[in-house]
C-alpha beads as a LAMMPS data file, in Angstrom:
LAMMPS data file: protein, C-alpha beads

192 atoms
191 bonds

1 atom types
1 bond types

-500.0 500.0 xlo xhi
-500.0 500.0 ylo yhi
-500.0 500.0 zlo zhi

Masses

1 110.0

Atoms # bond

1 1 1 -205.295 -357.023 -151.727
2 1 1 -204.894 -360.593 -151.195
3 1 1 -202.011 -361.348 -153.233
4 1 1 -200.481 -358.569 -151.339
5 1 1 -201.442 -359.769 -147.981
6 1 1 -199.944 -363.672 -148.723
7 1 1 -196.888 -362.159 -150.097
8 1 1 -196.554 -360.194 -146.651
9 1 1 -197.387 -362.926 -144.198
10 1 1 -195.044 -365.156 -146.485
11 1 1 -192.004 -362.510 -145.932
12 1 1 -192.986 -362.860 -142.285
13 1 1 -192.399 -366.271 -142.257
14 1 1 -189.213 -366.623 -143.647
15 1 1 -188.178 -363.547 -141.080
16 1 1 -189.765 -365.719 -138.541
17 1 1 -188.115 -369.069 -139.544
18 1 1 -184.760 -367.319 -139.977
19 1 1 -184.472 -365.852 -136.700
20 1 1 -185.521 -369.355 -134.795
21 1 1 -182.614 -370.715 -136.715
22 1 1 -180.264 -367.756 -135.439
23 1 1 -181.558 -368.608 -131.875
24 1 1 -181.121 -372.354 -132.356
25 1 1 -177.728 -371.254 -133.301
26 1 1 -176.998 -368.938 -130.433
27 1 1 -178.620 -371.696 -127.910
28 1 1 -176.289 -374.644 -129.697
29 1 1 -172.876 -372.518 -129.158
30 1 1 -173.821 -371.487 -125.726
31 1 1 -174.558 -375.031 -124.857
32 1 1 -171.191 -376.186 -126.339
33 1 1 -169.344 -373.027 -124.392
34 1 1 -171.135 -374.424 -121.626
35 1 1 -170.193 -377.897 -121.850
36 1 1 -166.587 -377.236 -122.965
37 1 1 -166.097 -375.067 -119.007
38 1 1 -167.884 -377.901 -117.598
39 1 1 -164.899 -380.533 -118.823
40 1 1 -162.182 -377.904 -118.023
41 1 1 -163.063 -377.597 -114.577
42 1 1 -163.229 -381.509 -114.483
43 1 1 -160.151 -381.430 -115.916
44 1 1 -158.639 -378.864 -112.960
45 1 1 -160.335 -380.960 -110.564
46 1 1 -159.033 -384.218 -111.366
47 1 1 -155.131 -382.658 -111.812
48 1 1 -155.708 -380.881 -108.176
49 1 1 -156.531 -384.313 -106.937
50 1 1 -153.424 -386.126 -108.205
51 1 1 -149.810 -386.780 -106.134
52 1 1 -147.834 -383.491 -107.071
53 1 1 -145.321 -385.944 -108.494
54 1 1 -147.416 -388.282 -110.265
55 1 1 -145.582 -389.487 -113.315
56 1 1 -146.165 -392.249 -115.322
57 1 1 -143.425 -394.048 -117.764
58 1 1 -144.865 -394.488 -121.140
59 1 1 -143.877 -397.612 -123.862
60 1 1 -141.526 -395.229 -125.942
61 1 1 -139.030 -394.567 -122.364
62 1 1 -140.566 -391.186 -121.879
63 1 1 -142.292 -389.615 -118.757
64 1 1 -145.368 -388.036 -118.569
65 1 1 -145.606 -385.964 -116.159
66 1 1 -149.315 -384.455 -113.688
67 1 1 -148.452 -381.343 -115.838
68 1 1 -148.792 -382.716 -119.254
69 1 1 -152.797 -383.257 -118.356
70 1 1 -152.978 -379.323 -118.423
71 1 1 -150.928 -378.393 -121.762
72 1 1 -151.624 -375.518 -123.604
73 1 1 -154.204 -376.776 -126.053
74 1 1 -155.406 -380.044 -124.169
75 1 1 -158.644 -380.641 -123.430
76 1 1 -161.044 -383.066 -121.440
77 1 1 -163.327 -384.942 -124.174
78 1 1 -164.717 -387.515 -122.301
79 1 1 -163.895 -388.942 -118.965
80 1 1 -165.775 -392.051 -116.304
81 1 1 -165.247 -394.886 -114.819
82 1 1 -164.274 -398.354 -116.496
83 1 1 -162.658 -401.170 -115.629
84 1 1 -159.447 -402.464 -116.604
85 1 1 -158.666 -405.809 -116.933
86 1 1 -155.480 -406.938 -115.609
87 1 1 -153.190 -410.041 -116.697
88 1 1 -154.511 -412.342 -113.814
89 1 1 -157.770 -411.523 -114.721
90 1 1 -158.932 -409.756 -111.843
91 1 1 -160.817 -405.964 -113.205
92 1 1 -159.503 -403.086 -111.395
93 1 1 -161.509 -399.902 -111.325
94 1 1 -159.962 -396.837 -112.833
95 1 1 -160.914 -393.452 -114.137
96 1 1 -160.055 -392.373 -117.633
97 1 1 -159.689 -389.590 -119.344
98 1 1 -160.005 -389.266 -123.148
99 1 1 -157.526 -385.969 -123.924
100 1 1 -156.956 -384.273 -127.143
101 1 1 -153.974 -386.815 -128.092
102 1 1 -153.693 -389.286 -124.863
103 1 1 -156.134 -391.828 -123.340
104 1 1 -154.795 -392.097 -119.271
105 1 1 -156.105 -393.970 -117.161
106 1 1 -155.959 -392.996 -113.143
107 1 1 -156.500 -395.177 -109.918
108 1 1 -158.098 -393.453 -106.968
109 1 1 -156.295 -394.272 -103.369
110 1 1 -156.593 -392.070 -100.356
111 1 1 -159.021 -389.037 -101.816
112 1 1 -155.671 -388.435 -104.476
113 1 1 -155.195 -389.950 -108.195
114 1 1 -152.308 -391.838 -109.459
115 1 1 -151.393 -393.171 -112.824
116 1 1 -152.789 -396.803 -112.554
117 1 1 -149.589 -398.870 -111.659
118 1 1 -150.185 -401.610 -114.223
119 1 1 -148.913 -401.345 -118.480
120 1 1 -148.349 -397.632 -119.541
121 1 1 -151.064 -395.456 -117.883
122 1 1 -151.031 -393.142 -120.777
123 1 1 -151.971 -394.445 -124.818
124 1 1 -150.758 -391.809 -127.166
125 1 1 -154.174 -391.206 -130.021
126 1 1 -152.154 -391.143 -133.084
127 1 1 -151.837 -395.374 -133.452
128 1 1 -154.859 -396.538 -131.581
129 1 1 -156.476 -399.054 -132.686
130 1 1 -160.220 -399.651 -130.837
131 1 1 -162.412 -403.218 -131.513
132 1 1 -165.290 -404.495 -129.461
133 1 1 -164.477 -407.921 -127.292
134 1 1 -166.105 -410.527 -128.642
135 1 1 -169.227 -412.235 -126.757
136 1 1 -168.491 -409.420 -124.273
137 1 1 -170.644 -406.350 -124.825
138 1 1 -169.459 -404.301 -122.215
139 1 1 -165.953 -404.520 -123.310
140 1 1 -163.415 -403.247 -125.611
141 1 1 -159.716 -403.288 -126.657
142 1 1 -157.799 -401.135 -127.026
143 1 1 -154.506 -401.612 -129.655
144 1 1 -151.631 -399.415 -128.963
145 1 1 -149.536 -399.609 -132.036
146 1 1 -146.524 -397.351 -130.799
147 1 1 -143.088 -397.141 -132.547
148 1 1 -141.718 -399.270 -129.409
149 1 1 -143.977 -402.063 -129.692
150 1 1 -148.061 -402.683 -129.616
151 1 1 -149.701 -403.363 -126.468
152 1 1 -153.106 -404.071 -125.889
153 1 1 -155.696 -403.397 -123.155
154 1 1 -158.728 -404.693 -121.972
155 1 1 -161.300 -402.533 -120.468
156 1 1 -165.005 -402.655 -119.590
157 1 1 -167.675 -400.222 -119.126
158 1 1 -171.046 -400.569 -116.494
159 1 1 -173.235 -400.998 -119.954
160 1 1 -173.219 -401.839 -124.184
161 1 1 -174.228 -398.020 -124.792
162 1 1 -171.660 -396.696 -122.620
163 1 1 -168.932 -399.073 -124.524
164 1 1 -170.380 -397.743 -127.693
165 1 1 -170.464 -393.829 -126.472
166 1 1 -166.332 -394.783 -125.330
167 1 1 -165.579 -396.404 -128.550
168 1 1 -167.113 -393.455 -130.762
169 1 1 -165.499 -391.251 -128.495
170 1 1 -161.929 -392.534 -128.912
171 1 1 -161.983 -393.152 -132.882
172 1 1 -163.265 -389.406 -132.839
173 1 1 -160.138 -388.209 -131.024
174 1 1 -157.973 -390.753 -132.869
175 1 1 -158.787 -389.400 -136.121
176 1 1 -158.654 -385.468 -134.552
177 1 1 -155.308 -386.493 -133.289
178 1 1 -153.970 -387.454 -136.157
179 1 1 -155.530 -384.439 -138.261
180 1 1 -153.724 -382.126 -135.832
181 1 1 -150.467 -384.123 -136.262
182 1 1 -150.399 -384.031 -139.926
183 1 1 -151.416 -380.249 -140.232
184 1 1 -148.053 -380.055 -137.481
185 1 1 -145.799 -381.651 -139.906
186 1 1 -147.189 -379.780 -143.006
187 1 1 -146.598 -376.415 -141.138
188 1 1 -142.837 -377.551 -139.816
189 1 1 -142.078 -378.606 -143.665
190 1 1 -143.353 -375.611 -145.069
191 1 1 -141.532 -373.263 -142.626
192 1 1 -138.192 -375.492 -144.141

Bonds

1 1 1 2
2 1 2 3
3 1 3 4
4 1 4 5
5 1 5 6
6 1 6 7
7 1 7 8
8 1 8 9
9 1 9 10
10 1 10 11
11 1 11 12
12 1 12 13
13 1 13 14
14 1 14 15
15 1 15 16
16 1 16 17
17 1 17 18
18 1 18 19
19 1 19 20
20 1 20 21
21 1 21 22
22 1 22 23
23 1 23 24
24 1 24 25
25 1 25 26
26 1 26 27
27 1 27 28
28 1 28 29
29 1 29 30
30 1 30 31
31 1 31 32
32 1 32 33
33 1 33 34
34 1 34 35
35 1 35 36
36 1 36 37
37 1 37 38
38 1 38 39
39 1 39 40
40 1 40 41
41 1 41 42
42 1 42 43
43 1 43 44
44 1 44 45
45 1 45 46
46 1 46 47
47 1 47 48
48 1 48 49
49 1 49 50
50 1 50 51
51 1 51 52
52 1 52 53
53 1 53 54
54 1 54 55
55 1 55 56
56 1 56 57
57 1 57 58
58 1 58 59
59 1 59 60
60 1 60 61
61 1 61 62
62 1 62 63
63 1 63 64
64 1 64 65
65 1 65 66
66 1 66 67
67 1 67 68
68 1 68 69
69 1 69 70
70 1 70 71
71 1 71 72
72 1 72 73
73 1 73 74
74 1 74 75
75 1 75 76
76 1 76 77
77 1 77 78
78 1 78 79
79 1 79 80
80 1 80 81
81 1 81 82
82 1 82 83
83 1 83 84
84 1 84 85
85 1 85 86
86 1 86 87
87 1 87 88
88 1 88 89
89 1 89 90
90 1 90 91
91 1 91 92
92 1 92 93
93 1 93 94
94 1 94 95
95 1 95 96
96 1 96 97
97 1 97 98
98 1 98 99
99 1 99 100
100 1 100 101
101 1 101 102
102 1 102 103
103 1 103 104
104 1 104 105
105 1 105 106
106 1 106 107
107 1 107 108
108 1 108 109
109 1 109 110
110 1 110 111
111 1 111 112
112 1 112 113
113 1 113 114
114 1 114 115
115 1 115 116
116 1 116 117
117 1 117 118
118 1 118 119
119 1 119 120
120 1 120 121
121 1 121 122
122 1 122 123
123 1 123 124
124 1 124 125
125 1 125 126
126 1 126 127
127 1 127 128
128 1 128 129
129 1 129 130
130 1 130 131
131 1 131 132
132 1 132 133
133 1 133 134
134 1 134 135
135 1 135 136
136 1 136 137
137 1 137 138
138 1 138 139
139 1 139 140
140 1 140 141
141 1 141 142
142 1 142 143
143 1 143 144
144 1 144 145
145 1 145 146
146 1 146 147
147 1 147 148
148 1 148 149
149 1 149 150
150 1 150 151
151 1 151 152
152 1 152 153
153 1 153 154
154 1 154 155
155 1 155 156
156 1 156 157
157 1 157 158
158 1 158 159
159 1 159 160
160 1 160 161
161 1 161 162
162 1 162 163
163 1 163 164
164 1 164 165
165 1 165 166
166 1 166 167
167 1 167 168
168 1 168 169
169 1 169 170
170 1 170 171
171 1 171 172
172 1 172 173
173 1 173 174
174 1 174 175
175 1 175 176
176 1 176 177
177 1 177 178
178 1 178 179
179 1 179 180
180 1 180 181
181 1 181 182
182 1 182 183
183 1 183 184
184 1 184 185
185 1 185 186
186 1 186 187
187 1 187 188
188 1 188 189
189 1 189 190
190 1 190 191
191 1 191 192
């Protein structure tokens, strides 16, 4: 009787412990659904809030353009406040936004957002390059190494954690980025 009593309460268990982990699950991927809406509205509410012809010329001569931000397939990963630091010196507040392949950063003037009017507004993922300032905790660079010549940018964030969350952020995306890109040019050989 008690042999058959342990092995029930032990079956029990397991049932038990097995459907926690299927709620745990179910709480996780609503919580991620959740949090994934949450950065597409941001995303929608930033664009709405930008000059309709907001463009910004990049290093390589192209243009990217307000509607880029809302391709098919990008997404909002991360976005805040930092501050950039300009050539004179002087740091300029602007918000960025960490997207599925670009790092832009936006100035606020007049309720609307504009590419910042400084270097190239918009860092393409696939060559970026991201190192901690030394004796500066707060700050980073960042190490565009584009086909049309590396450029480099200084920014700095309110705290050391919040430079650390940016910086594990960005290599996360970098290395997504460049994932995606090479799965691209396996599927466009293939289809050769």
């Amino acid at each position: 009787f008690t042999k058959m009593f342990i092995k029930e309460e032990t079956e029990e268990r397991a049932d038990i412990s097995k459907a926690l982990a299927q709620i745990r699950g179910v709480i996780t991927a609503v919580d991620l659904s959740v949090s994934e809406y949450e950065r597409r509205q941001r995303l929608q509410e930033v664009w709405g809030r930008m000059e309709n012809r907001s463009a910004a010329k990049l290093k390589s001569g192209h243009t990217f353009r307000k509607q880029d931000m809302m391709r098919p397939g990008q997404t909002l990963k991360h976005q805040g406040p930092l501050l950039w630091k300009t050539a004179t010196g002087r740091l300029k507040d602007v918000l960025a936004l960490l997207l599925t392949d670009a790092l832009i950063f936006l100035q606020e003037k007049d309720q609307k957002f504009t590419f910042a009017d400084q270097k190239p507004p918009v860092i393409a993922l696939q060559k970026l390059i991201v190192r901690e300032v030394a004796n500066e905790e707060r700050g980073m660079f960042l190490i565009s190494a584009s086909a049309a010549g590396p450029e480099m940018y200084e920014v700095h964030t309110s705290s050391k954690e919040e430079r650390n969350t940016w910086m594990r952020l960005i290599r996360e995306a970098v290395e997504r980025s460049v994932y995606l890109l090479n799965i691209k040019i396996l599927l466009f050989l293939q289809s050769k």
